[in-house]
Every structure is written in C-alpha cells, then in structure tokens.
PDB file of the backbone (N, CA, C, O) and the ligand in Angstrom, with CONECT records:
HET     ZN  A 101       1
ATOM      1  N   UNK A   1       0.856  -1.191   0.000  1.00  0.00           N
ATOM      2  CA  UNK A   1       0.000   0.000   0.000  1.00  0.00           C
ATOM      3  C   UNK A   1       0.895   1.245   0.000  1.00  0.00           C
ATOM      4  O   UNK A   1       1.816   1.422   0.796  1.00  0.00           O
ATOM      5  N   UNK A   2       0.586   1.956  -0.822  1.00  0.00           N
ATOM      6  CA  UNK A   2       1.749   3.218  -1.217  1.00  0.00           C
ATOM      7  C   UNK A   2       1.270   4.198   0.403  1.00  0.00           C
ATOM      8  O   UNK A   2       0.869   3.596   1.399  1.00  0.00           O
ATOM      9  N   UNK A   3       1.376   5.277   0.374  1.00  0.00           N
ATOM     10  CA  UNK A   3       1.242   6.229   1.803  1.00  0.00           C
ATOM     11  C   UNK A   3       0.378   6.977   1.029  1.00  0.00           C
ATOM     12  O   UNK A   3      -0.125   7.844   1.744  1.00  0.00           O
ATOM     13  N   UNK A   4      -0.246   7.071  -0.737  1.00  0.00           N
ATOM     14  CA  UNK A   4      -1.094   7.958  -0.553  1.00  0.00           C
ATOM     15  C   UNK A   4      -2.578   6.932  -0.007  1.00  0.00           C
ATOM     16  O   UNK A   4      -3.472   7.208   0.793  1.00  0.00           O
ATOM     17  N   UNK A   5      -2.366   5.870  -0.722  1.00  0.00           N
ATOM     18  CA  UNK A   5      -3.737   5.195  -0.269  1.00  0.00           C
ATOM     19  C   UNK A   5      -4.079   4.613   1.588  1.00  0.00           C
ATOM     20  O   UNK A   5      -5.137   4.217   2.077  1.00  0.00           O
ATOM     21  N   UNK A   6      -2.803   4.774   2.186  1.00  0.00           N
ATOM     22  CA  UNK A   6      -2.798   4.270   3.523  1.00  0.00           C
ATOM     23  C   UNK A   6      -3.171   5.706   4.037  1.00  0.00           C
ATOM     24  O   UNK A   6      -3.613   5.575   5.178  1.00  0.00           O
ATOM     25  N   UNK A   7      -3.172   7.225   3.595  1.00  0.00           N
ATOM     26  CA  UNK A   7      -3.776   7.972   4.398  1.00  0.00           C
ATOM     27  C   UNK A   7      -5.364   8.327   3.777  1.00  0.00           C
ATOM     28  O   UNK A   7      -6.111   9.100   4.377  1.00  0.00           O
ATOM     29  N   UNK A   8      -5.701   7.738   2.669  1.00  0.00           N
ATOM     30  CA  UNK A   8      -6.940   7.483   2.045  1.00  0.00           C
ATOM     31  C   UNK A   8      -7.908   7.185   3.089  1.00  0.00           C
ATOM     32  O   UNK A   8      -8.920   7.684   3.581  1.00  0.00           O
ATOM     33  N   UNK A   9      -6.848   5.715   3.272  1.00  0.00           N
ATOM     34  CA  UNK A   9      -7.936   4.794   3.719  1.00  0.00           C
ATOM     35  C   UNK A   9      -8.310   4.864   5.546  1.00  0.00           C
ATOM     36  O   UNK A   9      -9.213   4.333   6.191  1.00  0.00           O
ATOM     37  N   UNK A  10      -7.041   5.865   6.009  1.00  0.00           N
ATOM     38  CA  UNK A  10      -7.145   6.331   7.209  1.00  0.00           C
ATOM     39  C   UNK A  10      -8.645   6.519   7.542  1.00  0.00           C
ATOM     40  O   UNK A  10      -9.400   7.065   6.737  1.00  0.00           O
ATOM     41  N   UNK A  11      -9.198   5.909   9.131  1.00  0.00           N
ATOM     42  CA  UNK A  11     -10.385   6.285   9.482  1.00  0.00           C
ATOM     43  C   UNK A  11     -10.004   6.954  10.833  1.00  0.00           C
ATOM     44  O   UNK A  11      -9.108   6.702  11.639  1.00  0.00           O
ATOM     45  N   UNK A  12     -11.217   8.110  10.802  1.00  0.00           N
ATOM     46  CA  UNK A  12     -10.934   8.766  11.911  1.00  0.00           C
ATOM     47  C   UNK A  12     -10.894   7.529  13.270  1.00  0.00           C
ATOM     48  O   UNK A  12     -11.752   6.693  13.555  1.00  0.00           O
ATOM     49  N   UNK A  13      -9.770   7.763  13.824  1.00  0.00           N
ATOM     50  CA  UNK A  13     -10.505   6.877  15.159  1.00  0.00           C
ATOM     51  C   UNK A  13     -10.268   7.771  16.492  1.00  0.00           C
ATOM     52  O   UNK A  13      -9.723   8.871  16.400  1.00  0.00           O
ATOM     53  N   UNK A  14     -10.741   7.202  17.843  1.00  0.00           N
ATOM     54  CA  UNK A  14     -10.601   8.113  19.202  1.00  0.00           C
ATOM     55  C   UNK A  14      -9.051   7.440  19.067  1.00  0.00           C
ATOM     56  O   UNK A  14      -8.427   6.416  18.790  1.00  0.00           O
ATOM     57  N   UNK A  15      -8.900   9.361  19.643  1.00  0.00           N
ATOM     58  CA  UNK A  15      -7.662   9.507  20.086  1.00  0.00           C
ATOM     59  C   UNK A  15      -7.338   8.477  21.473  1.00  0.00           C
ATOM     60  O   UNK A  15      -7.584   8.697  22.659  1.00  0.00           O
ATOM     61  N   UNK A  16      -6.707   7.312  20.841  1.00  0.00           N
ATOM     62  CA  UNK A  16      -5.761   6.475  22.038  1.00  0.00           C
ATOM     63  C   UNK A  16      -4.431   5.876  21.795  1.00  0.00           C
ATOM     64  O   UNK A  16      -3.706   5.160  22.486  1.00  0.00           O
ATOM     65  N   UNK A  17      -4.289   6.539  20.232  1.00  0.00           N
ATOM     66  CA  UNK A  17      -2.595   6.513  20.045  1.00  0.00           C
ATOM     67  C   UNK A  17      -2.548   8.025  19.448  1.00  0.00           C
ATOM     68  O   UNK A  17      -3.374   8.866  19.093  1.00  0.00           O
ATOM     69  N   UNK A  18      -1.174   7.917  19.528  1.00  0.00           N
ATOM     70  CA  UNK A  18      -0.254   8.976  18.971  1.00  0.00           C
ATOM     71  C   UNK A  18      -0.057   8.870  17.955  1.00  0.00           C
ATOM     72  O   UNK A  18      -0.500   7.806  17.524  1.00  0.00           O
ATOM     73  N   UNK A  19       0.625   9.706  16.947  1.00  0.00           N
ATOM     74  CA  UNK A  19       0.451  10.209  15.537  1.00  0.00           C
ATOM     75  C   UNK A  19       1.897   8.729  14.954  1.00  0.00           C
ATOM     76  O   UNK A  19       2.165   8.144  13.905  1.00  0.00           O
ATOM     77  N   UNK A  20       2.409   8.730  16.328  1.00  0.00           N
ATOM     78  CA  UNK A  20       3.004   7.673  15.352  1.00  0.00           C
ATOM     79  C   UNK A  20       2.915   6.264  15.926  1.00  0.00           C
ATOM     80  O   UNK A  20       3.740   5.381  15.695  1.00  0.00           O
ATOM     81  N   UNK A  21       1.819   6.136  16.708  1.00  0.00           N
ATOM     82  CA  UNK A  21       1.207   4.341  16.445  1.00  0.00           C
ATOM     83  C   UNK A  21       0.693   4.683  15.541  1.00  0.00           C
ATOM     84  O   UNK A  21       0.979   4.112  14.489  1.00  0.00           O
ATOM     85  N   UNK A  22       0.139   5.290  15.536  1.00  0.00           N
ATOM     86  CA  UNK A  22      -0.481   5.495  13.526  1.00  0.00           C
ATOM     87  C   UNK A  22       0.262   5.235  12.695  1.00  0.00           C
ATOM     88  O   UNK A  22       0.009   4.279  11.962  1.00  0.00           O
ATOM     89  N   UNK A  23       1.235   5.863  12.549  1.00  0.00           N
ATOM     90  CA  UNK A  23       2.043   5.728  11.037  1.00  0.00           C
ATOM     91  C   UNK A  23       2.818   4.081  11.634  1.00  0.00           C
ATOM     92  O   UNK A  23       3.335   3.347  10.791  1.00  0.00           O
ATOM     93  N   UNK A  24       2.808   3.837  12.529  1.00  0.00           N
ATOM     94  CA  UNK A  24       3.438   2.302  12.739  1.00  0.00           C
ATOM     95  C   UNK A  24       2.492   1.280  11.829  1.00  0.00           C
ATOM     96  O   UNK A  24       2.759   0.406  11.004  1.00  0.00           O
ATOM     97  N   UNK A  25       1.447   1.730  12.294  1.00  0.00           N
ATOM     98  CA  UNK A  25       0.477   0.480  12.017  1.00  0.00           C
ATOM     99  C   UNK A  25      -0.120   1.160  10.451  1.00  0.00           C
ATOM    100  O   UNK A  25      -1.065   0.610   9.886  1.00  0.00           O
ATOM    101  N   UNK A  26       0.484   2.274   9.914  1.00  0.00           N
ATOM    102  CA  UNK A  26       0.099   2.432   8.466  1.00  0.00           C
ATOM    103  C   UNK A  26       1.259   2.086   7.395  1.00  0.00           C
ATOM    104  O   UNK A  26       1.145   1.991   6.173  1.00  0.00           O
ATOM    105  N   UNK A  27       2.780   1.870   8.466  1.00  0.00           N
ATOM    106  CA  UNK A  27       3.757   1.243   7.457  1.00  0.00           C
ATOM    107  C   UNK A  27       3.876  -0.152   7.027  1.00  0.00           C
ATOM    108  O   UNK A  27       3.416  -1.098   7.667  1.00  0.00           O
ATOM    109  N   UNK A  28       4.454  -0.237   6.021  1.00  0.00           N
ATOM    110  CA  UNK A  28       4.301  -1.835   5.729  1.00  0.00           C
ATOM    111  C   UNK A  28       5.106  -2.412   6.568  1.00  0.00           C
ATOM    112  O   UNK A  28       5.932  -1.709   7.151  1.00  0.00           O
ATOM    113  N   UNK A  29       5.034  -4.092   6.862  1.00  0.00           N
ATOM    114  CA  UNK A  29       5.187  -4.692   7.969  1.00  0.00           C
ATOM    115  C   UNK A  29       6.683  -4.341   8.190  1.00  0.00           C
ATOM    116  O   UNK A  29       6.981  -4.139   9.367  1.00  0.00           O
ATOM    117  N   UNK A  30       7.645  -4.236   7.305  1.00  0.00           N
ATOM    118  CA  UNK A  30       9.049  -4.120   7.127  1.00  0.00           C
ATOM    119  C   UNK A  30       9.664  -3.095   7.417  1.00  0.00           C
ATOM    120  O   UNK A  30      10.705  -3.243   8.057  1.00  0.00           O
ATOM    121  N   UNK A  31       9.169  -1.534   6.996  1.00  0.00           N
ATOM    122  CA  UNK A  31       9.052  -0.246   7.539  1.00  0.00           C
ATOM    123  C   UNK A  31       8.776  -0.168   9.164  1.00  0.00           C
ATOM    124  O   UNK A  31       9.616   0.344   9.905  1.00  0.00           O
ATOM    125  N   UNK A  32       7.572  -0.696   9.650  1.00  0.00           N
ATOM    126  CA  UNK A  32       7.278  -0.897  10.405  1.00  0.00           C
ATOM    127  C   UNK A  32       8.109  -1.623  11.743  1.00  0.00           C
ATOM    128  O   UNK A  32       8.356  -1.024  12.790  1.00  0.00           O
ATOM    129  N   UNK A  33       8.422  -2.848  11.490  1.00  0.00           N
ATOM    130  CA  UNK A  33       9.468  -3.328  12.356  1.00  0.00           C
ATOM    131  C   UNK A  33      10.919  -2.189  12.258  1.00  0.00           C
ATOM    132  O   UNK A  33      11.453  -1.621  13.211  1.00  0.00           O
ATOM    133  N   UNK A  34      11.190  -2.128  11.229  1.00  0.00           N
ATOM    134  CA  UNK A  34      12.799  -1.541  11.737  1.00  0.00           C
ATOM    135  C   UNK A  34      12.215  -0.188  12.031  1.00  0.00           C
ATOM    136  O   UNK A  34      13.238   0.433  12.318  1.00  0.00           O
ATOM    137  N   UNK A  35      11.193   0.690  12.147  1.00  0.00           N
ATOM    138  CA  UNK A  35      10.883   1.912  12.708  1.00  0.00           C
ATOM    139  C   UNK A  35      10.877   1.428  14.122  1.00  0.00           C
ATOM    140  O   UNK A  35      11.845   1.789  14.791  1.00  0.00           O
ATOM    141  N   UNK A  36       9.853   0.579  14.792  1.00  0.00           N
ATOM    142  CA  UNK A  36      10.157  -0.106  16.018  1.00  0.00           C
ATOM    143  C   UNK A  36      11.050  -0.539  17.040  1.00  0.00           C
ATOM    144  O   UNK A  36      10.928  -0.620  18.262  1.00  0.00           O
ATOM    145  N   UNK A  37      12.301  -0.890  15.974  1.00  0.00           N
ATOM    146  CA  UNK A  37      13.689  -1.294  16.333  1.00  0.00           C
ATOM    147  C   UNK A  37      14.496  -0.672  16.845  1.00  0.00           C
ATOM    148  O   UNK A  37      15.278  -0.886  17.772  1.00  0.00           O
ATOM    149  N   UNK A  38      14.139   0.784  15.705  1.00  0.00           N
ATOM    150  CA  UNK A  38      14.866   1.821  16.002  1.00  0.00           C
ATOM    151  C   UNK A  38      14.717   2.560  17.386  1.00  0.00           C
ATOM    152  O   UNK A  38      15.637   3.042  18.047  1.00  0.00           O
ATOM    153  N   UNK A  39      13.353   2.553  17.694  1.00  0.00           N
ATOM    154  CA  UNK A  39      12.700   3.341  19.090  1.00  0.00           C
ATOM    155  C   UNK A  39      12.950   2.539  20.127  1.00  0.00           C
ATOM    156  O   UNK A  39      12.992   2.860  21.315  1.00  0.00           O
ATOM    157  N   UNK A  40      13.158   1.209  19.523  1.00  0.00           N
ATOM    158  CA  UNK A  40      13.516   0.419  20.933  1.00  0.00           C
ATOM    159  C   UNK A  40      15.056   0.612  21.417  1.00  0.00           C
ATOM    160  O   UNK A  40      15.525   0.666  22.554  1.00  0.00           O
ATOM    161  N   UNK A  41      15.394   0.658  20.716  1.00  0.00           N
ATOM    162  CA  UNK A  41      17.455   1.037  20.651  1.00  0.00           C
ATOM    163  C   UNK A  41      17.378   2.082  21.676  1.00  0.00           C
ATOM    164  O   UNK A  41      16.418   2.851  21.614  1.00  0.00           O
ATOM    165  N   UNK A  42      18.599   2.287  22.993  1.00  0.00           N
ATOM    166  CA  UNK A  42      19.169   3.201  23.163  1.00  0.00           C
ATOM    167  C   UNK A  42      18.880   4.386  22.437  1.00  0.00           C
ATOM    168  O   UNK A  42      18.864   4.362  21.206  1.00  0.00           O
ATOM    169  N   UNK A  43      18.633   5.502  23.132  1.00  0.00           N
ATOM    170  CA  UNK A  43      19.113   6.962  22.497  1.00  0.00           C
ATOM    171  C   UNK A  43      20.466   7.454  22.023  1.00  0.00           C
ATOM    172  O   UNK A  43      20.802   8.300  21.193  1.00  0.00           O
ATOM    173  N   UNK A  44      21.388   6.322  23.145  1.00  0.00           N
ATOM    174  CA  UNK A  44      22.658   6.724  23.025  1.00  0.00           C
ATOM    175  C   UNK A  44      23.037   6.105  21.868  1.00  0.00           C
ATOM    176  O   UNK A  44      23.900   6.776  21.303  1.00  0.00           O
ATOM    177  N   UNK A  45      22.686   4.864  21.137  1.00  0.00           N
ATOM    178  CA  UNK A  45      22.674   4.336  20.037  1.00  0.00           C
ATOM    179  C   UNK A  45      21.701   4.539  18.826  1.00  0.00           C
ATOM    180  O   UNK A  45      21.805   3.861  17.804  1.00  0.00           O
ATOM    181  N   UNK A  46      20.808   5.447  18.984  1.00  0.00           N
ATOM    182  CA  UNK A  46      20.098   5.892  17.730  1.00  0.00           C
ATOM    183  C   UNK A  46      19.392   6.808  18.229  1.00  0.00           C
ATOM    184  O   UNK A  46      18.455   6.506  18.968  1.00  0.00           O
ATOM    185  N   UNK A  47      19.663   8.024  17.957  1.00  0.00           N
ATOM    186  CA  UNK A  47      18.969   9.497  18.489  1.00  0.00           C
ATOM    187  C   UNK A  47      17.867   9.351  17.925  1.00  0.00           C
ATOM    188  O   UNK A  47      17.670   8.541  17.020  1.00  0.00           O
ATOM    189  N   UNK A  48      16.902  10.233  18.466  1.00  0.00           N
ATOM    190  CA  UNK A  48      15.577  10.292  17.792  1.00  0.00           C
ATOM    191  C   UNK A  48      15.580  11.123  17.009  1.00  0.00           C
ATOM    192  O   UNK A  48      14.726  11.100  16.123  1.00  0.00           O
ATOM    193  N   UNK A  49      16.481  12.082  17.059  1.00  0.00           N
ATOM    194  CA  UNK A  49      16.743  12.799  15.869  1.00  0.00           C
ATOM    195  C   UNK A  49      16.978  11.773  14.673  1.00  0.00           C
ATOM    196  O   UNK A  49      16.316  11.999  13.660  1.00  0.00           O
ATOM    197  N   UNK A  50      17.715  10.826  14.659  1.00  0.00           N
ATOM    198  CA  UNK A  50      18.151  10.714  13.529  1.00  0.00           C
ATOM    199  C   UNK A  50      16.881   9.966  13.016  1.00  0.00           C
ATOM    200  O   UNK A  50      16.390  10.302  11.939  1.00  0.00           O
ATOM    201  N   UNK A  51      16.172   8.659  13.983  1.00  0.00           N
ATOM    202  CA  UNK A  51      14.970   8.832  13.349  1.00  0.00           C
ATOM    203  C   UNK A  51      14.132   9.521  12.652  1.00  0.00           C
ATOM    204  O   UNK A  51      13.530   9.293  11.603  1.00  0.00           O
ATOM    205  N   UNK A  52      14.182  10.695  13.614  1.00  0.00           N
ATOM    206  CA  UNK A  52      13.322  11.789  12.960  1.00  0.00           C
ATOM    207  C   UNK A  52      13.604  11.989  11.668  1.00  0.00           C
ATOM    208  O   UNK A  52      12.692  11.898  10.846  1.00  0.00           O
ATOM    209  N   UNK A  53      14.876  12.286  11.278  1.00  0.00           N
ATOM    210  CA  UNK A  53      14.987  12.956   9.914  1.00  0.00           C
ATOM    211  C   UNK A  53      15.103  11.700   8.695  1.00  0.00           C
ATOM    212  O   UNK A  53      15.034  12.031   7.511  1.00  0.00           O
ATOM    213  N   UNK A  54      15.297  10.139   9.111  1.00  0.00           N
ATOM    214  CA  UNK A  54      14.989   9.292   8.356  1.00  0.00           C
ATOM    215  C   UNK A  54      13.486   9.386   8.064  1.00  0.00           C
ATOM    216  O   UNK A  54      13.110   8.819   7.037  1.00  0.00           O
ATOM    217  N   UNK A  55      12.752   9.891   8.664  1.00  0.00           N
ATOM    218  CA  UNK A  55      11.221   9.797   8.622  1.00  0.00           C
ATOM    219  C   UNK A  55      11.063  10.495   7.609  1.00  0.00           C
ATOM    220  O   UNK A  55      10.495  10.077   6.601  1.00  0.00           O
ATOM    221  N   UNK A  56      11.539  11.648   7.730  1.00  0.00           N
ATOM    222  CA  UNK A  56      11.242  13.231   6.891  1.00  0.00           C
ATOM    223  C   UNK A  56      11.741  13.359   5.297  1.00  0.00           C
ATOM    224  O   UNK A  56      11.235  13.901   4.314  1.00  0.00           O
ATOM    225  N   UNK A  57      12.906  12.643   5.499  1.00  0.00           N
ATOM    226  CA  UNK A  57      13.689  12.408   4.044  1.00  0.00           C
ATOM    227  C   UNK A  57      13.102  10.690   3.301  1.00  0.00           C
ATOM    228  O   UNK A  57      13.509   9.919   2.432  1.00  0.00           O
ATOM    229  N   UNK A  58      12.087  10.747   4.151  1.00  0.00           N
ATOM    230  CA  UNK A  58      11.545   9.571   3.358  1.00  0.00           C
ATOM    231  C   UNK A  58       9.527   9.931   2.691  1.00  0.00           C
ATOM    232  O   UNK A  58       8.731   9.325   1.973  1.00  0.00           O
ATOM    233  N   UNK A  59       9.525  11.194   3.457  1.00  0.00           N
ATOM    234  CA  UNK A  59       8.080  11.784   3.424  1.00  0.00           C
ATOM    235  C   UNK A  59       7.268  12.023   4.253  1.00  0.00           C
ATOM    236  O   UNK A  59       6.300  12.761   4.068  1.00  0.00           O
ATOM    237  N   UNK A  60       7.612  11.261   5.612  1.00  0.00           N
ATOM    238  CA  UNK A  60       7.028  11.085   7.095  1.00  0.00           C
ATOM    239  C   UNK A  60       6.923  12.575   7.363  1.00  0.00           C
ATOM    240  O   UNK A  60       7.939  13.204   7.067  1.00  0.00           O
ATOM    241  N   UNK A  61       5.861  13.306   7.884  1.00  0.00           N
ATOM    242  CA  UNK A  61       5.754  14.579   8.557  1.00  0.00           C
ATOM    243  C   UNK A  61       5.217  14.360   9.695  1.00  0.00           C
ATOM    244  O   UNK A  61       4.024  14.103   9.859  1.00  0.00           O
ATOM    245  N   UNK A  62       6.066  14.445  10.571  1.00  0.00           N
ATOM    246  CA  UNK A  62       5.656  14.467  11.974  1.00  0.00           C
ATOM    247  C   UNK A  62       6.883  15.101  12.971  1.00  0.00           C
ATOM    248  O   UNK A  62       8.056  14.827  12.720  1.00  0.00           O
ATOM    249  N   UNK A  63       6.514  15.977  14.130  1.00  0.00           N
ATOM    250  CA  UNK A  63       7.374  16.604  14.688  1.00  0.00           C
ATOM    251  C   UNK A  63       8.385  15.258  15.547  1.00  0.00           C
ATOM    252  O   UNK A  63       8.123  14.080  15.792  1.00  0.00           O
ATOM    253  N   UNK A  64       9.574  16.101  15.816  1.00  0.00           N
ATOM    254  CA  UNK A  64      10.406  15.148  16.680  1.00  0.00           C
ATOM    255  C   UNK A  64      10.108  14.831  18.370  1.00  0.00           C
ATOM    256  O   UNK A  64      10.383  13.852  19.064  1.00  0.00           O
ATOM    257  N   UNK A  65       9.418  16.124  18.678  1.00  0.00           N
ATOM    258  CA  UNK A  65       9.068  15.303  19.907  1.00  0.00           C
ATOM    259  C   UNK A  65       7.686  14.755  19.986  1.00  0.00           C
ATOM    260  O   UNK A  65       7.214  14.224  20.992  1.00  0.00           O
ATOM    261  N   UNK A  66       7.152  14.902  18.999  1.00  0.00           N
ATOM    262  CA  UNK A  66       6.002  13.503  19.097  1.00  0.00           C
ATOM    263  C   UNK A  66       6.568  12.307  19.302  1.00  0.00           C
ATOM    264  O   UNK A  66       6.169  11.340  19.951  1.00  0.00           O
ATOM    265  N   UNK A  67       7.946  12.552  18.422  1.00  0.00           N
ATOM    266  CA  UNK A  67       8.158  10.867  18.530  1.00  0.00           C
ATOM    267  C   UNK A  67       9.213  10.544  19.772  1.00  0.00           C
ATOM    268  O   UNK A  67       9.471   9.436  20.244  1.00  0.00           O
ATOM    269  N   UNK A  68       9.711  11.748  20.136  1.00  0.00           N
ATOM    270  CA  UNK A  68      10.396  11.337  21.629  1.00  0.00           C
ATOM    271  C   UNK A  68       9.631  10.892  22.376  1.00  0.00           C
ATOM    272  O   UNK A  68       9.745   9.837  23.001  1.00  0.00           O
ATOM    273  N   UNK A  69       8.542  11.837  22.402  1.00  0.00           N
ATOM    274  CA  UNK A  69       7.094  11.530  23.460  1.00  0.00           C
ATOM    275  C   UNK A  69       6.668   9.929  23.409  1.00  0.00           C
ATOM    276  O   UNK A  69       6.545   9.351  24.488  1.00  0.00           O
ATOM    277  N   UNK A  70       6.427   9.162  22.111  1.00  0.00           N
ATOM    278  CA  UNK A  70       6.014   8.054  21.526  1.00  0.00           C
ATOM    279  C   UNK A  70       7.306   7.486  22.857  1.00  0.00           C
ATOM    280  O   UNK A  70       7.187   7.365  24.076  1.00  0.00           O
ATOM    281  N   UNK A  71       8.635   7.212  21.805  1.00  0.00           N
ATOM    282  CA  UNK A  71       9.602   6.502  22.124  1.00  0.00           C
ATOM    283  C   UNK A  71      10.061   6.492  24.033  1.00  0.00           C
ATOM    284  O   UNK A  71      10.887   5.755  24.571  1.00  0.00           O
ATOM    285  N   UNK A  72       9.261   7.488  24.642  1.00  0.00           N
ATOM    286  CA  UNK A  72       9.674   7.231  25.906  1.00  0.00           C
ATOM    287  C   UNK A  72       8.403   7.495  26.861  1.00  0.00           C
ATOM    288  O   UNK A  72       8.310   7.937  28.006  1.00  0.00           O
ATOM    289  N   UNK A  73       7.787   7.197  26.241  1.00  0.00           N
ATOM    290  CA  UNK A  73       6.017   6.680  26.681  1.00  0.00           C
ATOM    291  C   UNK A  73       5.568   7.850  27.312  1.00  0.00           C
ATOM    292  O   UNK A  73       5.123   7.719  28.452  1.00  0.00           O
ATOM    293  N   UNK A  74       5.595   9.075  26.759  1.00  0.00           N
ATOM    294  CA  UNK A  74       5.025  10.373  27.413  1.00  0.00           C
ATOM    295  C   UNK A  74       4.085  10.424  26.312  1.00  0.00           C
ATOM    296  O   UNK A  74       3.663  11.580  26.283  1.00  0.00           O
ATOM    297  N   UNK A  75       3.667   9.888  25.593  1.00  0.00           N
ATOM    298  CA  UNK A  75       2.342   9.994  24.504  1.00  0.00           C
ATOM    299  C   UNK A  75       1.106   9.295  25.044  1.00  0.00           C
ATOM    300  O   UNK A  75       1.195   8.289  25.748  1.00  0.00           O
ATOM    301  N   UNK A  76      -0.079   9.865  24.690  1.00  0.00           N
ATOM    302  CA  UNK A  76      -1.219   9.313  24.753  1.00  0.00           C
ATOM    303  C   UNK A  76      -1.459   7.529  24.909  1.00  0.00           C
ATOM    304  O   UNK A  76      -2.331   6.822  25.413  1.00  0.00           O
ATOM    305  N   UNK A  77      -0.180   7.286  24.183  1.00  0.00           N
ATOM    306  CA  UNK A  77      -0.679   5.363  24.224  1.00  0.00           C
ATOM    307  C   UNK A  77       0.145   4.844  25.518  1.00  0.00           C
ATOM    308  O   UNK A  77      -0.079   3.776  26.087  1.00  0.00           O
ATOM    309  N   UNK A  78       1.087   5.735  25.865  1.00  0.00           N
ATOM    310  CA  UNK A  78       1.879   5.643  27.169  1.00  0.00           C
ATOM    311  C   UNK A  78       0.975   4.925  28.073  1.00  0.00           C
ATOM    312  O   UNK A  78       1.193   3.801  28.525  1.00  0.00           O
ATOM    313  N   UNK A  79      -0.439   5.922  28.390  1.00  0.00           N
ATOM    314  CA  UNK A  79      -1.347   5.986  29.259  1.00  0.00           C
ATOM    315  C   UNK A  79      -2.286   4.744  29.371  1.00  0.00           C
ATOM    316  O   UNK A  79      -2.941   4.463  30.375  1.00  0.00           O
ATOM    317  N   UNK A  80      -2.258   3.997  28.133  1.00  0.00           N
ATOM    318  CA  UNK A  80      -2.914   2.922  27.723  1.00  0.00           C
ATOM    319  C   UNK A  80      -2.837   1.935  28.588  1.00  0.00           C
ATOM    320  O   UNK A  80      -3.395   0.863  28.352  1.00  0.00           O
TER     321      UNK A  80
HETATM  322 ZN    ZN A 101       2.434   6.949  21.114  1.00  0.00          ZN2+
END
C-alpha cells in the first residue's frame, strides 16, 4: 500500500494513540518493524533525531518530539 492510499484509507478513530502508532500500524510490515527497532534502541545508540529525519527524508511529517514523546512513553498510548 503506497502512503497515498494508507492515508486514504485512514479512518478517523478516538484519540488512544499517537500520531506515530499510527504511522506504525500504516507502514508496511518491514518499515514498520525496523521503525520499532529503532525506538527500541538506546538513544545513546540511535537518536531520535536521527529517526526523525529518516522519517522526513523519506516523506514522514511528523514533529520530533512527538516521537520522543512516543519513544519514551510520554504519549497518549503511554497511558494505555
Ligand atoms: Zn504513542
């Protein structure tokens, strides 16, 4: 599924994830795991910056501390 039809097919849902369990569960399974991998890693071994800007130089728009927030459970799904 390309990213224009995965935000097509996006349905609104209640807010109980963050903008990027979303894009987790809208990347393909492969994207998906090594995005995962990456957040699971040390900071000291993979900044979220650098995530971040793999995201961005790939088309991903989303701020960096959403995804700090995500990656160190200060996001909405934290609370889950
Ligand atoms: Zn989250």
């Amino acid at each position: 599924m390309s990213l224009a039809q995965a935000l097509a097919a996006q349905v609104v849902k209640p807010v109980r994830v963050c903008t990027v369990a979303l894009l987790l569960e809208q990347l393909e399974p492969e994207d998906a795991a090594a995005l995962q991998k990456a957040l699971d890693l040390p900071q000291s071994e993979k900044p979220t910056a650098e995530i971040h800007s793999a995201l961005l130089s790939e088309g991903y728009r989303l701020a960096a501390s959403t995804l700090g927030n995500h990656r160190f459970g200060r996001c909405c799904c934290g609370t889950r």
